[in-house]
N, C-alpha and C positions, 0 to 999 in steps of 0.2 A: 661168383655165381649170381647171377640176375634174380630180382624177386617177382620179376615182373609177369611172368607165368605163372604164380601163384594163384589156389584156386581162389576166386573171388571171394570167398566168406570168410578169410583169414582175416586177420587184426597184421599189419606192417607197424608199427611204431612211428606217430608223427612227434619226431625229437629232431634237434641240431646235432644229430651225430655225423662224425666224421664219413666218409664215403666206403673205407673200405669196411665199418662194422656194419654188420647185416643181422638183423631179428627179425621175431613172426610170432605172433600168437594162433593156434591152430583154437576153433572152433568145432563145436560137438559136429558138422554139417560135414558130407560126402565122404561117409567110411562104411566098415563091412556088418558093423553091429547091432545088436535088436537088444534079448534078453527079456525078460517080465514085465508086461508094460513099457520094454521099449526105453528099458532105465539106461542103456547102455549106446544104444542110439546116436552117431550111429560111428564118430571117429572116435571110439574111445582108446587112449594109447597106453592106460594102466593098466598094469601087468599082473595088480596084486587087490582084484575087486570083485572078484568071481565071473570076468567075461571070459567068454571061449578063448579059450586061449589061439587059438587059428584066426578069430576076428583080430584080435590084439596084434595079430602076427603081420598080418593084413593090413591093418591099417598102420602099423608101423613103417611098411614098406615103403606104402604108397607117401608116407612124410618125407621118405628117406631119399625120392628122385625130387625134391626140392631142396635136399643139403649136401655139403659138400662131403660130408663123413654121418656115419652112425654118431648120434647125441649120446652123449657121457649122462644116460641117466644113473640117477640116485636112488638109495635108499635113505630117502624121506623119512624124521622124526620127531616134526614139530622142532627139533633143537635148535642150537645158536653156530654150528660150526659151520663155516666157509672151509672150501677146497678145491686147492689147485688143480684143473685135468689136463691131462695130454693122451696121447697115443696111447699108454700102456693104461690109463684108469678102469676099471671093470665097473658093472654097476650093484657090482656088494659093498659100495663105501658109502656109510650111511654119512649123510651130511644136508642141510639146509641150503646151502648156497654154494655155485660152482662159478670158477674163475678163470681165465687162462689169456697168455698174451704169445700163443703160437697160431699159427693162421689153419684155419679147415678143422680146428677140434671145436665141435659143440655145444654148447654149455647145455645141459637144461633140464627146466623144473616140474613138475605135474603140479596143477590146481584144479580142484573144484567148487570155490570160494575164496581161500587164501589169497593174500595177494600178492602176484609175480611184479618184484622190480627190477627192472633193466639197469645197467650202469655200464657207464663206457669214460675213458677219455677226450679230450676233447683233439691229441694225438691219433689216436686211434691206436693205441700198444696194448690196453688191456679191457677186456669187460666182463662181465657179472653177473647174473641171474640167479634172486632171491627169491624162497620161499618165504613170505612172512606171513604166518596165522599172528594171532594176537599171542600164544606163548614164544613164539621168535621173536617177535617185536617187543615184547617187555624184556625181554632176557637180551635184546642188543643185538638178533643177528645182523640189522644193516650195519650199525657203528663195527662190527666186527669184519666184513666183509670191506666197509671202505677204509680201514683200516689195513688188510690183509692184501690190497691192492697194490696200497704202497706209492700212489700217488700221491700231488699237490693235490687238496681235496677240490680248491677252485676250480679247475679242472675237469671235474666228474660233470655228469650230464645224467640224469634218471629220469625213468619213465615207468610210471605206472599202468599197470596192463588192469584188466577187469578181475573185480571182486566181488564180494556180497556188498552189494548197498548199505547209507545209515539207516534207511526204514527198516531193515529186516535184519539186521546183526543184532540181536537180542544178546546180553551178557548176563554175571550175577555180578554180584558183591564185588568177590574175590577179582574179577578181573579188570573191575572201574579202582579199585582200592593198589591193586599193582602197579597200573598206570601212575595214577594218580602221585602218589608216594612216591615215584622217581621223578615225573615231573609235574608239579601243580597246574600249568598249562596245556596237561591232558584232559582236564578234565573240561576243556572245550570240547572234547571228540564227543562228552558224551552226555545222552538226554534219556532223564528219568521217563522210565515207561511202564513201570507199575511198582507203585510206593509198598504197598502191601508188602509183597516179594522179593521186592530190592533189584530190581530188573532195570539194566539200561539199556539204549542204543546207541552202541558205537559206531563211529565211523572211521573206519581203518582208511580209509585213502588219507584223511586228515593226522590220522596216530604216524604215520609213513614221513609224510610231509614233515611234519615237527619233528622224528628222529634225523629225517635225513637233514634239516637245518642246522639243528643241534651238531651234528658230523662236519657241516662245514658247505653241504651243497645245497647252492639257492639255485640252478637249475633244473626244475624240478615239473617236467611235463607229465600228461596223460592224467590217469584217476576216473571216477565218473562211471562206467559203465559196468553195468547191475549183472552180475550174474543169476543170483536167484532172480529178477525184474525178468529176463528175457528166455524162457524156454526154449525156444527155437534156436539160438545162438550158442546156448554157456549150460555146460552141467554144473547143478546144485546141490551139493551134498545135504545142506540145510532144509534145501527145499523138498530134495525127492530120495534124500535116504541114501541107500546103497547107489551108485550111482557113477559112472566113467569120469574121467580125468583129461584135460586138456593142456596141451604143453605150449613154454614158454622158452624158446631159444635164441641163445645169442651168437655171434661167433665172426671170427676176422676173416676177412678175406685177403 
């Protein structure tokens, strides 16, 4: 299936991936949603955030004449587990990160900050879409995902989709001290921002990068683009609270 009809305001992934893996990050723009000020606004495709559930319904559909199957979503829980989907998967299997090397099943993740990592082969026999907040990323859901792939890791190819920026990822203590104490070369990601407090700003495309090298994979595209930074494009949970969900799909063709 072509991506090429896709509506304009989607994110395509510029990576070296093989030709038959096809990904898309879908953007808050051209769906059925409103809500309280408009928090939901307007493709929001989370099921579980108080939107109408008929919007949700709605805008799921209209994702779904751009793929080649209904998307193997998740129940989502901040954890560390990767999982296999095919044809039979429902979406009551709670897990972080989905994986599959049968052609037309979907992988895929909801974000609204977090941030979505693609991974494929450079075969094209398997790929992968990560949810990583910063408790998945300390806790190893990528090394467990590239890992559970089953690849030469030279091989893998990753791309980072949009997240919260380093200006506005505010942390505490507890979560520069996690990093840090597994590897001391975290503590690049992150910059004191109120000594008082004990407050840093991390930068998760940076925390990503260093895991996934550490795994073994130095091709490593995308990153950069600010979820909270751009209203118009990306729901922000950080930013605006209760707030819609945008999906991250991968899948063979």
């Amino acid at each position: 299936m072509s991506l090429q009809n896709i509506p304009n305001h989607w994110i395509i992934p510029d990576w070296p991936a093989p030709s038959n893996v096809k990904a898309l990050f879908t953007t808050r723009q051209g769906g059925f949603s409103s809500g309280n000020n408009h928090q939901f606004a307007s493709l929001n495709l989370g099921a579980h955030v108080n939107d109408e559930v008929l919007h949700v319904e709605q805008n799921r559909m209209l994702l779904r004449r751009f793929l080649p199957s209904e998307p193997k979503w998740l129940q989502q829980v901040h954890g560390v587990l990767p999982v296999w989907v095919d044809e039979k998967t429902t979406s009551t299997i709670a897990a972080d990160a989905a994986m599959t090397k049968q052609r037309s099943i979907v992988c895929a993740v909801m974000v609204a900050d977090c941030l979505p990592v693609f991974l494929c082969d450079r075969a094209g026999s398997v790929v992968a879409v990560v949810h990583a907040g910063w408790r998945g990323l300390v806790g190893g859901i990528i090394e467990k995902t590239v890992t559970a792939m089953s690849v030469n890791v030279t091989d893998l190819v990753a791309w980072l989709g949009p997240a919260i920026g380093p200006d506005h990822f505010e942390v505490g203590v507890e979560v520069f001290q996690a990093f840090v104490e597994y590897d001391k070369d975290s503590e690049q990601a992150f910059m004191l921002s109120d000594n008082v407090q004990k407050k840093w700003l991390a930068d998760i495309f940076l925390l990503a990068r260093q895991r996934l090298l550490r795994a073994g994979i130095t091709q490593i595209h995308g990153g950069g683009a600010c979820t909270y930074c751009d209203s118009t494009r990306f729901f922000s949970y950080r930013r605006d609270g209760e707030t819609g969900r945008m999906a991250a799909l991968i899948w063979l063709e």
